[in-house]
PDB file of the backbone (N, CA, C, O) and the ligand in Angstrom, with CONECT records:
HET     ZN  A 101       1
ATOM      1  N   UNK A   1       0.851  -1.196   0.000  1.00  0.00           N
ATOM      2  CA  UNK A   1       0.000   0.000   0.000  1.00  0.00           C
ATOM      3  C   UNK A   1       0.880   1.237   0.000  1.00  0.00           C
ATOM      4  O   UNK A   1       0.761   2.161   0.804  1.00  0.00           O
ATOM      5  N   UNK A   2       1.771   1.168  -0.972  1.00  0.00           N
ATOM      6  CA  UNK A   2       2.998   2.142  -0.581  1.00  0.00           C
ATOM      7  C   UNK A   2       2.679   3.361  -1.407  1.00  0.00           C
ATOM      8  O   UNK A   2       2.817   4.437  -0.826  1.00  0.00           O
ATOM      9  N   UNK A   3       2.324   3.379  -2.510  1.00  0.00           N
ATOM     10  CA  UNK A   3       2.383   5.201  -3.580  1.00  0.00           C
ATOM     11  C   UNK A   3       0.732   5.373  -3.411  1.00  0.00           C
ATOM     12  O   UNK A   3      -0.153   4.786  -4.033  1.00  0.00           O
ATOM     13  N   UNK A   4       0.619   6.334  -2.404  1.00  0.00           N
ATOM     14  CA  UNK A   4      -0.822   7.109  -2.530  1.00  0.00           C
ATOM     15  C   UNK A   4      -0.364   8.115  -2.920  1.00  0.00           C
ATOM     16  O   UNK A   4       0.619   8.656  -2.414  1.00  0.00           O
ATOM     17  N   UNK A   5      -1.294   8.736  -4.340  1.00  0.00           N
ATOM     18  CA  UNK A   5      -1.320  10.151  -4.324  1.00  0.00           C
ATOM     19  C   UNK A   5      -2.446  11.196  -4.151  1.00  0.00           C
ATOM     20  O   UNK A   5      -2.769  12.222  -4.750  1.00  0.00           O
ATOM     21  N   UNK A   6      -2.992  10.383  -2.890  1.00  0.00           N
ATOM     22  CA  UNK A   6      -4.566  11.258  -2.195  1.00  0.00           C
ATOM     23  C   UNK A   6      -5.658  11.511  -3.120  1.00  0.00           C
ATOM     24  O   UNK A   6      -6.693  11.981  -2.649  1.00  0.00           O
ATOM     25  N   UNK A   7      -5.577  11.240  -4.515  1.00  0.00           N
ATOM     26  CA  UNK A   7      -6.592  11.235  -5.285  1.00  0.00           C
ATOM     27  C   UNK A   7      -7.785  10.031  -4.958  1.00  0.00           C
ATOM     28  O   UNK A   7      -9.006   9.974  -5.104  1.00  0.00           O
ATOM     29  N   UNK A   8      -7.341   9.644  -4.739  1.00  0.00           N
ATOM     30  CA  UNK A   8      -8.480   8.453  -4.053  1.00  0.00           C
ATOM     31  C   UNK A   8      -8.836   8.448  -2.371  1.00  0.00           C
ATOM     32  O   UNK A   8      -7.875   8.058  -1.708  1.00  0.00           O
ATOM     33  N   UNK A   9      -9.662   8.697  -1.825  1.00  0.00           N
ATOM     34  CA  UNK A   9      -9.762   8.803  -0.614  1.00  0.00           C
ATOM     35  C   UNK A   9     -11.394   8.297  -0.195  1.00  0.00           C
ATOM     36  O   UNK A   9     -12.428   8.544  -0.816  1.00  0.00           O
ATOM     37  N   UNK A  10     -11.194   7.383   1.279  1.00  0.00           N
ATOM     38  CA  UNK A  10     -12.064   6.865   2.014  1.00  0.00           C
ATOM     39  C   UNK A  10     -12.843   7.803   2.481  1.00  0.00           C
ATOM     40  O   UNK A  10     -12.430   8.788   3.093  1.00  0.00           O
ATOM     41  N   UNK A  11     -14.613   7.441   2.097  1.00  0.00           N
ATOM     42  CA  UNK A  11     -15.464   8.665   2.553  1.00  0.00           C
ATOM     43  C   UNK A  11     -16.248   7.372   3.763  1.00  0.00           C
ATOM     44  O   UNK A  11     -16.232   6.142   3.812  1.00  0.00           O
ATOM     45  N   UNK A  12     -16.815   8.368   4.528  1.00  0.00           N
ATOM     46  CA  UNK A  12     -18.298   7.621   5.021  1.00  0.00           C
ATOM     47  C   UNK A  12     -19.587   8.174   4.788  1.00  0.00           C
ATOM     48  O   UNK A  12     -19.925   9.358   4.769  1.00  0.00           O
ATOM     49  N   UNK A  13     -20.093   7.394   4.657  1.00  0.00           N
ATOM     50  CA  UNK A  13     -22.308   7.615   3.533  1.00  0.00           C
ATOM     51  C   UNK A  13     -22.776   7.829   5.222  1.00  0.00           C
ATOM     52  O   UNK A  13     -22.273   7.230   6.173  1.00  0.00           O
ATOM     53  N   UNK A  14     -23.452   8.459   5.258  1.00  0.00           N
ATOM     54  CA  UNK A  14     -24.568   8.454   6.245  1.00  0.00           C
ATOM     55  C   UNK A  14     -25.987   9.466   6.118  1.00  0.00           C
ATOM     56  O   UNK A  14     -26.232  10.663   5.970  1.00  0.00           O
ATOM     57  N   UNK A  15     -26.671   8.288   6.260  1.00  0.00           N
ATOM     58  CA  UNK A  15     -28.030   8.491   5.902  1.00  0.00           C
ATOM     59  C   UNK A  15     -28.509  10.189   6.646  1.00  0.00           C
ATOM     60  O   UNK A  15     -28.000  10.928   7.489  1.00  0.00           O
ATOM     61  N   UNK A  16     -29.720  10.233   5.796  1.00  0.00           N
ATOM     62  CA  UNK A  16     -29.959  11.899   5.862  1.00  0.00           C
ATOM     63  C   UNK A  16     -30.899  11.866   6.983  1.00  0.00           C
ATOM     64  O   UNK A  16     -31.604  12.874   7.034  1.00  0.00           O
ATOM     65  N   UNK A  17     -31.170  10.744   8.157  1.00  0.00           N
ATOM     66  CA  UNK A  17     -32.204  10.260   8.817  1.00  0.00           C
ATOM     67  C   UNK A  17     -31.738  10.906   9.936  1.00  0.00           C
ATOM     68  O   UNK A  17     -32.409  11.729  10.558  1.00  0.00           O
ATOM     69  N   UNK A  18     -30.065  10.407  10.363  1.00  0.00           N
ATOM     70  CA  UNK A  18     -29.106  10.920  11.615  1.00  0.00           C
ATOM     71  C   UNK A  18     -29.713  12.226  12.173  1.00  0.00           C
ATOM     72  O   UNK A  18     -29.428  12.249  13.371  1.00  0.00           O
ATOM     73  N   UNK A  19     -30.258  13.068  11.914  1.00  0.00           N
ATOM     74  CA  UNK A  19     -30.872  14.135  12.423  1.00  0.00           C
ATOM     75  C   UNK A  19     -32.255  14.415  12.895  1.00  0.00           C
ATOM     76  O   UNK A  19     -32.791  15.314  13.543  1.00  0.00           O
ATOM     77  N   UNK A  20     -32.661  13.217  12.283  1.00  0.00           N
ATOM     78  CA  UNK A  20     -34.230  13.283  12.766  1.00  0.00           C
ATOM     79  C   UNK A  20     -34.155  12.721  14.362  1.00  0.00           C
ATOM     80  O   UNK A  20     -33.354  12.007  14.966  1.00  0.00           O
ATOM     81  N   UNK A  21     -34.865  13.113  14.570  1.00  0.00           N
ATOM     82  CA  UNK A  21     -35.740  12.898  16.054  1.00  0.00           C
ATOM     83  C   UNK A  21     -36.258  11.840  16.406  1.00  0.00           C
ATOM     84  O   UNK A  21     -36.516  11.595  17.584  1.00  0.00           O
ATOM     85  N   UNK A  22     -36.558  10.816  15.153  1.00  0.00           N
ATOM     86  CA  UNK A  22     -36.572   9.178  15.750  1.00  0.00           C
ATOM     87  C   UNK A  22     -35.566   8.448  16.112  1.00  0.00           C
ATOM     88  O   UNK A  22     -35.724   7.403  16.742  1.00  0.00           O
ATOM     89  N   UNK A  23     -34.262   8.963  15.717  1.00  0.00           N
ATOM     90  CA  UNK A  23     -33.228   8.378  15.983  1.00  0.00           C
ATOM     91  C   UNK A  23     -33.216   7.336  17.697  1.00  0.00           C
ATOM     92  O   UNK A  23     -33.338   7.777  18.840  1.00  0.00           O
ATOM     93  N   UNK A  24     -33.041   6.031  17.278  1.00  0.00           N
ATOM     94  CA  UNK A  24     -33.274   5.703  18.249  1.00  0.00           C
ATOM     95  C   UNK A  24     -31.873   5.686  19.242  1.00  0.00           C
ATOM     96  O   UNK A  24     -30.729   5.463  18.846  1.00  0.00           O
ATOM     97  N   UNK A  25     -32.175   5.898  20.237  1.00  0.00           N
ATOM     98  CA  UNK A  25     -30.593   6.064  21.331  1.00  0.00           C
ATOM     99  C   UNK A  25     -29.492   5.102  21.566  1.00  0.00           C
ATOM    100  O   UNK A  25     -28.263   5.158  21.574  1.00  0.00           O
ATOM    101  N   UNK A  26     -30.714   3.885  21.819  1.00  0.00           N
ATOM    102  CA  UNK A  26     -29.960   3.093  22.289  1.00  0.00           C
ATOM    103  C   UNK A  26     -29.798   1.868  21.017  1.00  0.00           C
ATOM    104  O   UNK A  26     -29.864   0.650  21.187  1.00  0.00           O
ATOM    105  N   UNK A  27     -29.598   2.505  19.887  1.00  0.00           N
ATOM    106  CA  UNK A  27     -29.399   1.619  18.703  1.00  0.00           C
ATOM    107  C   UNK A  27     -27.784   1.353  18.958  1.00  0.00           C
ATOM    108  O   UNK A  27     -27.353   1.391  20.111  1.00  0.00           O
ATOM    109  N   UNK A  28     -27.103   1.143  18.088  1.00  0.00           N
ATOM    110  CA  UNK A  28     -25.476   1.252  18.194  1.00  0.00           C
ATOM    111  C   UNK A  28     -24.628   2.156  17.369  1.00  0.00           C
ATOM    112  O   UNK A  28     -23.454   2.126  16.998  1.00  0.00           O
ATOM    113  N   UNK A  29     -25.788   3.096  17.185  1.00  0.00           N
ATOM    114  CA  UNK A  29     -25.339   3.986  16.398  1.00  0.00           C
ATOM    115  C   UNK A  29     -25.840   4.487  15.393  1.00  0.00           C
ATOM    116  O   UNK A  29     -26.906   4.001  15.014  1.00  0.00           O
ATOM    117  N   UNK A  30     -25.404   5.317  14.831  1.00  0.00           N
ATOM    118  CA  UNK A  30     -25.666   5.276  13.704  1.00  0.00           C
ATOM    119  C   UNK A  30     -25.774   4.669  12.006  1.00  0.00           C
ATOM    120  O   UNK A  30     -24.632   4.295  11.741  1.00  0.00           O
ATOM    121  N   UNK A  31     -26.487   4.483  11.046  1.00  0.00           N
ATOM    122  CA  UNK A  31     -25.886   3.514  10.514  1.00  0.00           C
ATOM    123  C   UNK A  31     -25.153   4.072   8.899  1.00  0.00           C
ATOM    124  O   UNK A  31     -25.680   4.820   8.075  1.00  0.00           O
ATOM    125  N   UNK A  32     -23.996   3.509   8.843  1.00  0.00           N
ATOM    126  CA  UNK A  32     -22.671   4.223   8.190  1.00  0.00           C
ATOM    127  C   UNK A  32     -22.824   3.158   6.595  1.00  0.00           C
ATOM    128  O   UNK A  32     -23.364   2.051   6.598  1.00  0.00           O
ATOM    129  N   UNK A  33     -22.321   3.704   5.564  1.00  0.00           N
ATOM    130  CA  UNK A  33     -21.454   2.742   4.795  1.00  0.00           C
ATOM    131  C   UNK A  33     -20.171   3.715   5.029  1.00  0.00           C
ATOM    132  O   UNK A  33     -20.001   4.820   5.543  1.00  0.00           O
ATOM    133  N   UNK A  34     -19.434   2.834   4.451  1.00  0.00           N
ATOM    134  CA  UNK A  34     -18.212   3.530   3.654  1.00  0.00           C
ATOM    135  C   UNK A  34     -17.741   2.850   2.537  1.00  0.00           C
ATOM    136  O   UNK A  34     -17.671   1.625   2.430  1.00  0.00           O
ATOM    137  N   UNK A  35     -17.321   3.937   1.449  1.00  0.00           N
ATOM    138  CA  UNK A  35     -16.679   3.850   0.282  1.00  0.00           C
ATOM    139  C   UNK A  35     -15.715   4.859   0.141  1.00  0.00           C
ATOM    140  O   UNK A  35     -15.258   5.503   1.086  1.00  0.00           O
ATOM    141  N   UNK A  36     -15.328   5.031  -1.330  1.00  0.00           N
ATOM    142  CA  UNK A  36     -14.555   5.919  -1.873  1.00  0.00           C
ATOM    143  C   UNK A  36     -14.557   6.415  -2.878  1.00  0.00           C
ATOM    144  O   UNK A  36     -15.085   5.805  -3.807  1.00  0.00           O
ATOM    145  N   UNK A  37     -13.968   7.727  -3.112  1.00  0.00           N
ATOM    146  CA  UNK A  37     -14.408   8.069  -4.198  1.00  0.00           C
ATOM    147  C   UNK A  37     -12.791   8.804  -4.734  1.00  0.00           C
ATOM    148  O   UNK A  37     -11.864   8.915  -3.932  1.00  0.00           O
ATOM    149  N   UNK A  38     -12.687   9.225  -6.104  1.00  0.00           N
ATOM    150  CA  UNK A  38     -11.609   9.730  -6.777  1.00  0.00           C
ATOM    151  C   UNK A  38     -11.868  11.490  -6.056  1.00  0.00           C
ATOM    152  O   UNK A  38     -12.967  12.041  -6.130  1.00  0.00           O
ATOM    153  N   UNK A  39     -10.772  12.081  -5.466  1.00  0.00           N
ATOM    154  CA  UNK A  39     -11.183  13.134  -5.172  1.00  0.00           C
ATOM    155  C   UNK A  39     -11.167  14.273  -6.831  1.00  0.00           C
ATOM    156  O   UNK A  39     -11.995  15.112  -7.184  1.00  0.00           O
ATOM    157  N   UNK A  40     -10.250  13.952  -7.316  1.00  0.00           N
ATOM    158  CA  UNK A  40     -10.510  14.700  -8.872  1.00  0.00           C
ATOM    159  C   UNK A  40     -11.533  14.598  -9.447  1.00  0.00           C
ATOM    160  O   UNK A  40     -12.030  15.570 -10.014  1.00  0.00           O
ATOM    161  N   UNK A  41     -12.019  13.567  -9.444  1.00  0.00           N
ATOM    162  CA  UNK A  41     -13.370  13.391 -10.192  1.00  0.00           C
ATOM    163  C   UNK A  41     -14.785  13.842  -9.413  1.00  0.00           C
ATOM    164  O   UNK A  41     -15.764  14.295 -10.007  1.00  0.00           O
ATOM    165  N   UNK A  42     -14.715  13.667  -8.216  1.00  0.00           N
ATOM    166  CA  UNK A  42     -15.820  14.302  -7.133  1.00  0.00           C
ATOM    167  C   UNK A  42     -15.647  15.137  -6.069  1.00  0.00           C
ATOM    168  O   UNK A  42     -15.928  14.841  -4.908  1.00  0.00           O
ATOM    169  N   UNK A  43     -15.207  16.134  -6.424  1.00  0.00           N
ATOM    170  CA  UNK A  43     -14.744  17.549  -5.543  1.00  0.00           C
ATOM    171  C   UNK A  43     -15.702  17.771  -4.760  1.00  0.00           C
ATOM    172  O   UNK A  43     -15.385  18.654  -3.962  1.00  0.00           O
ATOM    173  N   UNK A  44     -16.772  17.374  -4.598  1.00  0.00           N
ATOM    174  CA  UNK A  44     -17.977  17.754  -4.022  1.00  0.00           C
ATOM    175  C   UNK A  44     -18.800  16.827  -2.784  1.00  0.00           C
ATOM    176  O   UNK A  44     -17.718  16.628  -2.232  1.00  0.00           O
ATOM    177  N   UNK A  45     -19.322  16.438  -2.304  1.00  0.00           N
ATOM    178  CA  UNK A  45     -19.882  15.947  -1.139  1.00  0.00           C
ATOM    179  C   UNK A  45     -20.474  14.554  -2.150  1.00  0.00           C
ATOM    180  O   UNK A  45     -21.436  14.660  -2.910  1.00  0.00           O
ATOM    181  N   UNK A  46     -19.739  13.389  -1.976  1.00  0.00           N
ATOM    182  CA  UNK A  46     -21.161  12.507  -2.204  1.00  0.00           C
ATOM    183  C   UNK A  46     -22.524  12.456  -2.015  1.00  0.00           C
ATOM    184  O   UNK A  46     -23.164  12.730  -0.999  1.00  0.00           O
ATOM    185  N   UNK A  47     -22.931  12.053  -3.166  1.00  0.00           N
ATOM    186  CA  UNK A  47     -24.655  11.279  -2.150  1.00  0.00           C
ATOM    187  C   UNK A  47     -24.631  10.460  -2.976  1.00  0.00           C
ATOM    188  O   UNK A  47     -24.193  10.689  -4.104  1.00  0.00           O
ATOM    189  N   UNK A  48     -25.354   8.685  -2.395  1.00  0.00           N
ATOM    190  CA  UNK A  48     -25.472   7.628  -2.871  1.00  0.00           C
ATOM    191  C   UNK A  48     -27.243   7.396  -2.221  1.00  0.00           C
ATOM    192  O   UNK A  48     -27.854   7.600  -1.172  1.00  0.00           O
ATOM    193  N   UNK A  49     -27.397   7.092  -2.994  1.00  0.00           N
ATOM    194  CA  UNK A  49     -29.208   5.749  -2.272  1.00  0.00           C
ATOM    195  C   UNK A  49     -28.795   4.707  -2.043  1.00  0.00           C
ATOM    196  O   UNK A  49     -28.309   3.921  -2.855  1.00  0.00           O
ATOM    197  N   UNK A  50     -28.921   4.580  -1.022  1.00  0.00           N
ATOM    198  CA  UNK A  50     -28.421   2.966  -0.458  1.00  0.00           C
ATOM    199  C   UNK A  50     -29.647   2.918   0.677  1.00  0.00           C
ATOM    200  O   UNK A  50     -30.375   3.775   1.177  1.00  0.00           O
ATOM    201  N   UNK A  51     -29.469   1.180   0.855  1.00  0.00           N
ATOM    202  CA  UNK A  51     -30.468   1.021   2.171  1.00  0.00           C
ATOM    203  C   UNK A  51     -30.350   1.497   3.287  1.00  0.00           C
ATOM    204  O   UNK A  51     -29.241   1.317   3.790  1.00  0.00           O
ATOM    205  N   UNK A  52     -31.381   2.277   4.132  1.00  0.00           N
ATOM    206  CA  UNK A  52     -30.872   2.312   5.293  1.00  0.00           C
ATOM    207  C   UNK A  52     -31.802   1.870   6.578  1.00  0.00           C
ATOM    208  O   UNK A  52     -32.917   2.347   6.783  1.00  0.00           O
ATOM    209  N   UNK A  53     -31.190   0.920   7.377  1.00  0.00           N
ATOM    210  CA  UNK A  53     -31.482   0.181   7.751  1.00  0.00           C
ATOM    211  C   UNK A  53     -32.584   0.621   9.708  1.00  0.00           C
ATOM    212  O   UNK A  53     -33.315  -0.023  10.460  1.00  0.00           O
ATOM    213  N   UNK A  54     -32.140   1.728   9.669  1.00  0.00           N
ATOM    214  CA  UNK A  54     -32.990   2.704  10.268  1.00  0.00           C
ATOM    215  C   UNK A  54     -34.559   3.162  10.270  1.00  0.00           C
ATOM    216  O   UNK A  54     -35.497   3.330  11.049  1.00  0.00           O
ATOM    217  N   UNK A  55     -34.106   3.285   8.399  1.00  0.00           N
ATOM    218  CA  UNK A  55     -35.492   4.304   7.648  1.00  0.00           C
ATOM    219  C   UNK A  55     -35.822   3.107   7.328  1.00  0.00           C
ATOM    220  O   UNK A  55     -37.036   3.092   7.124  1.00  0.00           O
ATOM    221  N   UNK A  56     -35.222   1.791   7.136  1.00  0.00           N
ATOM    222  CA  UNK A  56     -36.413   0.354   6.653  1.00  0.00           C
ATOM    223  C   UNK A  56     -36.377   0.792   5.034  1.00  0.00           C
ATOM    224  O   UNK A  56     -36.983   0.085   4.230  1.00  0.00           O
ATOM    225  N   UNK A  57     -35.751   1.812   4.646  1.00  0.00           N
ATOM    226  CA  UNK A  57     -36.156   1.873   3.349  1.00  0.00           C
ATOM    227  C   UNK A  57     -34.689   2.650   2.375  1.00  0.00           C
ATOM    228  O   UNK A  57     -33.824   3.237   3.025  1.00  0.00           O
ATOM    229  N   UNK A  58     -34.605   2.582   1.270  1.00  0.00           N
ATOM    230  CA  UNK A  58     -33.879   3.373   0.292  1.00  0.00           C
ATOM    231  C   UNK A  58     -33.551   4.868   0.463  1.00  0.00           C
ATOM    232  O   UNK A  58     -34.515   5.631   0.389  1.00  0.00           O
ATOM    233  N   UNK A  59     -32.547   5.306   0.642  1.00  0.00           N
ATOM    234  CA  UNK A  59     -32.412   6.763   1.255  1.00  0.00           C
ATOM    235  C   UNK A  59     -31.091   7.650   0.406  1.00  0.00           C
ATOM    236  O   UNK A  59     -30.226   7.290  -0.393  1.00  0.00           O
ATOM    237  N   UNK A  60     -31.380   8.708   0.914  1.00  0.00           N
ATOM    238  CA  UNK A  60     -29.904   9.416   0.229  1.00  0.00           C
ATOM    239  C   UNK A  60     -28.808   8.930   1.416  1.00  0.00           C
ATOM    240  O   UNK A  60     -28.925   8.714   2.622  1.00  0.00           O
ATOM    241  N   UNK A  61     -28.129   8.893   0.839  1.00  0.00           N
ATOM    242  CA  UNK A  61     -26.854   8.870   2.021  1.00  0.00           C
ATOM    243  C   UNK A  61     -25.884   9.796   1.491  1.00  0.00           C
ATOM    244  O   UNK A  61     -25.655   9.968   0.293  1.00  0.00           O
ATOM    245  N   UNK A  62     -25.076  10.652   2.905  1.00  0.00           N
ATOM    246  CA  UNK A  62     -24.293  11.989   2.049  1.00  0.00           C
ATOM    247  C   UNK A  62     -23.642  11.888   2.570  1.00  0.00           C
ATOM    248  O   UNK A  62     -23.802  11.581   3.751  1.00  0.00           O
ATOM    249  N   UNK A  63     -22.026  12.160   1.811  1.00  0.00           N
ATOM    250  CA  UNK A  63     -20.927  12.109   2.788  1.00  0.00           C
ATOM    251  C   UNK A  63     -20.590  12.836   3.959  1.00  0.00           C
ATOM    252  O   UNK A  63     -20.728  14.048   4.126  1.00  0.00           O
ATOM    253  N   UNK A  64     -20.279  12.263   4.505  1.00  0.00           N
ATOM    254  CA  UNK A  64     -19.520  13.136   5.742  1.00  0.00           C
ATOM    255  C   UNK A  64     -18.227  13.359   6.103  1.00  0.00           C
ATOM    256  O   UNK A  64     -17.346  13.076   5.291  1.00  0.00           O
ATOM    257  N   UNK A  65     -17.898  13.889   7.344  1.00  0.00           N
ATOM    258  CA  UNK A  65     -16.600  14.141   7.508  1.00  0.00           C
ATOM    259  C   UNK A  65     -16.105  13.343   8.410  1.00  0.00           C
ATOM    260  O   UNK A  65     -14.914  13.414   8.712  1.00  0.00           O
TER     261      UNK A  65
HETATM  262 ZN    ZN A 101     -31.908   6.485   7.541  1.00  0.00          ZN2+
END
């Protein structure tokens, strides 16, 4: 894993739910993917639809920090 040249970098997805008010407390958290993306090619904040397992249903998920 030796020549990075930071163009590629590990994001984490998290659902757009994390802020709502159902959030339950004593879940284990929140619920995350992670991927990656080319930073040259996506200068900008991901968003993916993926399941989320919270909402029971298909959601945006947006990167975070
Ligand atoms: Zn959700």
């Amino acid at each position: 894993m030796g020549k990075s040249k930071g163009a590629r970098i590990t994001i984490t997805l998290e659902c757009t739910c994390r802020n709502s008010s159902n959030l339950n407390k004593r879940s284990k958290g929140i619920f995350r993917y992670t991927s990656s993306k080319n930073r040259r090619n996506t200068p900008t904040r991901l968003e993916l639809k993926k399941f989320c397992q919270q909402c029971n249903s298909h959601t945006i998920f947006k990167e975070i920090k």
